[in-house]
C-alpha positions in Angstrom: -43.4 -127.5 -220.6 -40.4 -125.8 -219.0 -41.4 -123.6 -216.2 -40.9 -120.0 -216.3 -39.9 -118.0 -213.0 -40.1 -114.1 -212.4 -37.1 -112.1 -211.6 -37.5 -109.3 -209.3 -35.4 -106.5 -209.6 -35.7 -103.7 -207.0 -35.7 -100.1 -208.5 -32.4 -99.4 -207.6 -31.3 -102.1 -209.5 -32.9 -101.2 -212.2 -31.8 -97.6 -211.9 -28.3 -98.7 -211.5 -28.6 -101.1 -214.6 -29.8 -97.4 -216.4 -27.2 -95.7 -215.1 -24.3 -97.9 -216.2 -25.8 -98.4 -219.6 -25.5 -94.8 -220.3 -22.1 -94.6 -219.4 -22.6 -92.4 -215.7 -21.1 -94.1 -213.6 -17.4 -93.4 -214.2 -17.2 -89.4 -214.4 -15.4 -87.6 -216.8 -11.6 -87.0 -216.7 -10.8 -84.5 -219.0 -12.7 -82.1 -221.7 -12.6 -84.8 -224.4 -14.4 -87.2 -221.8 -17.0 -84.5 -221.3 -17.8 -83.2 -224.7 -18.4 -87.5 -224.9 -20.9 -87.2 -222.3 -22.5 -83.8 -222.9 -23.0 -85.3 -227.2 -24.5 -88.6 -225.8 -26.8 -86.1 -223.2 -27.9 -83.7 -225.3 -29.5 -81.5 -225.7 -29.4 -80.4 -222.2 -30.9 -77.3 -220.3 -28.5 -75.1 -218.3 -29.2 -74.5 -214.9 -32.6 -72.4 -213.9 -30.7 -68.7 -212.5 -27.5 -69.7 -213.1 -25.0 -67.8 -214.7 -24.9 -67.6 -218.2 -21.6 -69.1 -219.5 -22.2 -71.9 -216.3 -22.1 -75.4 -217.1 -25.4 -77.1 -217.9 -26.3 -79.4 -215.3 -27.4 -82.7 -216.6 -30.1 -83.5 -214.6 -32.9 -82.6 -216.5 -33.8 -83.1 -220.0 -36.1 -80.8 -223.0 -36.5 -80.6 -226.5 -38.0 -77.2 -226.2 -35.5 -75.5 -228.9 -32.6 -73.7 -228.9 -33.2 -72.8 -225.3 -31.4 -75.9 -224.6 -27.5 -76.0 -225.7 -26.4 -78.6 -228.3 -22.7 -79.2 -229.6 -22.6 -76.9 -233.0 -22.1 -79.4 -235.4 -25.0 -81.0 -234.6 -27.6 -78.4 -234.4 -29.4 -79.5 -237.9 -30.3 -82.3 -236.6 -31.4 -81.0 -233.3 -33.8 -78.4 -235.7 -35.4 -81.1 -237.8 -36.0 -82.7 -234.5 -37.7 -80.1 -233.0 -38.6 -77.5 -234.9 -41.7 -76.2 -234.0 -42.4 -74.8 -237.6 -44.7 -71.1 -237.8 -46.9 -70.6 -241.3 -46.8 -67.3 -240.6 -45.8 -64.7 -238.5 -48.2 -62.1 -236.0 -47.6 -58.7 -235.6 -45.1 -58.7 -233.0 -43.2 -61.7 -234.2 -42.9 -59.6 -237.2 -41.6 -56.5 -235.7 -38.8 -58.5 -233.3 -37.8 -59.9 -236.9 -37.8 -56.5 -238.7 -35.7 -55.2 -235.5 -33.0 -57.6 -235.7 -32.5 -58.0 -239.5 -32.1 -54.1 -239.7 -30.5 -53.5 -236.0 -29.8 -56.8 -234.7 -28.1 -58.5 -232.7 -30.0 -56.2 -229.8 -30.4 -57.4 -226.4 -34.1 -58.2 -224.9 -34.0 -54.4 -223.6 -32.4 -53.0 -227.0 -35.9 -55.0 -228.9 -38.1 -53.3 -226.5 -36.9 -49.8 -227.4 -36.5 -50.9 -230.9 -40.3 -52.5 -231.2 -41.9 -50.3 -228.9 -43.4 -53.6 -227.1 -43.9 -54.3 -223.5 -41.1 -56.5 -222.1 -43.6 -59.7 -221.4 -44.8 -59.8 -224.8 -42.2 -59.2 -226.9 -40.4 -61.8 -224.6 -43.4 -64.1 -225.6 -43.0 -63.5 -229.2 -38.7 -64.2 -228.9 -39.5 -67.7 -227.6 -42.0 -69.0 -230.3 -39.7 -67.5 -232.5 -36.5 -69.5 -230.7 -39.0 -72.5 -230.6 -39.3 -72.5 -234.4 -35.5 -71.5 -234.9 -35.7 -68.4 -236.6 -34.3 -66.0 -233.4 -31.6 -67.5 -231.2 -29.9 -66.2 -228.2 -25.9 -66.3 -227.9 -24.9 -68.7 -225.8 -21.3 -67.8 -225.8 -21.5 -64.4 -224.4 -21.4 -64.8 -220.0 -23.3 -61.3 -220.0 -26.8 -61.7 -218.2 -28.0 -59.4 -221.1 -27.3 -62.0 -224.0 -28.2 -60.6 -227.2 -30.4 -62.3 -229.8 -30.1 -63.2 -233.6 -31.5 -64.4 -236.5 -31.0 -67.9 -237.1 -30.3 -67.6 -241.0 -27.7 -65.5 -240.7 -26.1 -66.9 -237.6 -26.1 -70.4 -239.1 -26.7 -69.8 -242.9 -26.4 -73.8 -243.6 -28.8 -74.8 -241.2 
């Protein structure tokens, strides 16, 4: 019998090993070399309070939705991974629909006016209804205010 012996590896070997296996530990150079690191990352959460528009900071990863940003061209995959699908629709997920297919895009404030909700809950509504992609939120605007959409008609192949 041939003898087997442990190998210990410390954590920050390990860690290191991790590290160099995902590619990060040479930082990108250039915006080719970083849309190649944010596609092998992602999807990735921006910042907590951060400005909108900001970088996302990759050191934290969710799969809650389209809360999280994703490169464009891969976004059907990213909602047949994590679509959280709804059967059916309550009262006030119904009304921030109706709002935005006859008003939309509207801002959070614009739905609260338009719905007649309270802020918290309409806000409560928006993210089951982000988390099961049928609202999203437009990432592209840098306005704190961002307004919101309707999935199927900002991404009619999806």
């Amino acid at each position: 019998h041939a003898e087997v012996s442990a190998v210990r590896l410390s954590r920050v070997e390990v860690l290191t090993e991790r590290l160099v296996r995902h590619g990060l530990t040479r930082p990108a150079a250039d915006e080719p070399g970083y849309l190649a690191l944010f596609r092998r990352l992602q999807p990735v959460s921006p910042q907590a309070n951060s400005y909108p528009g900001s970088a996302p900071r990759l050191m934290y990863r969710t799969t809650a939705g389209l809360g999280d940003e994703a490169v464009a061209d891969e976004l059907s995959l990213y909602a047949a991974a994590y679509r959280r699908s709804m059967t059916r629709f309550d009262a006030r997920q119904e009304a921030v629909i109706r709002a935005l297919a006859y008003a939309g895009p509207l801002s959070p404030w614009q739905l609260c006016a338009e719905t007649s909700l309270a802020h918290r809950s309409l806000m409560a509504a928006v993210h089951r209804l982000e988390r099961a992609f049928v609202v999203c939120e437009d990432q592209t605007d840098d306005a704190w205010d961002r307004p919101l959409y309707l999935v199927e008609r900002e991404f009619p192949d999806l």
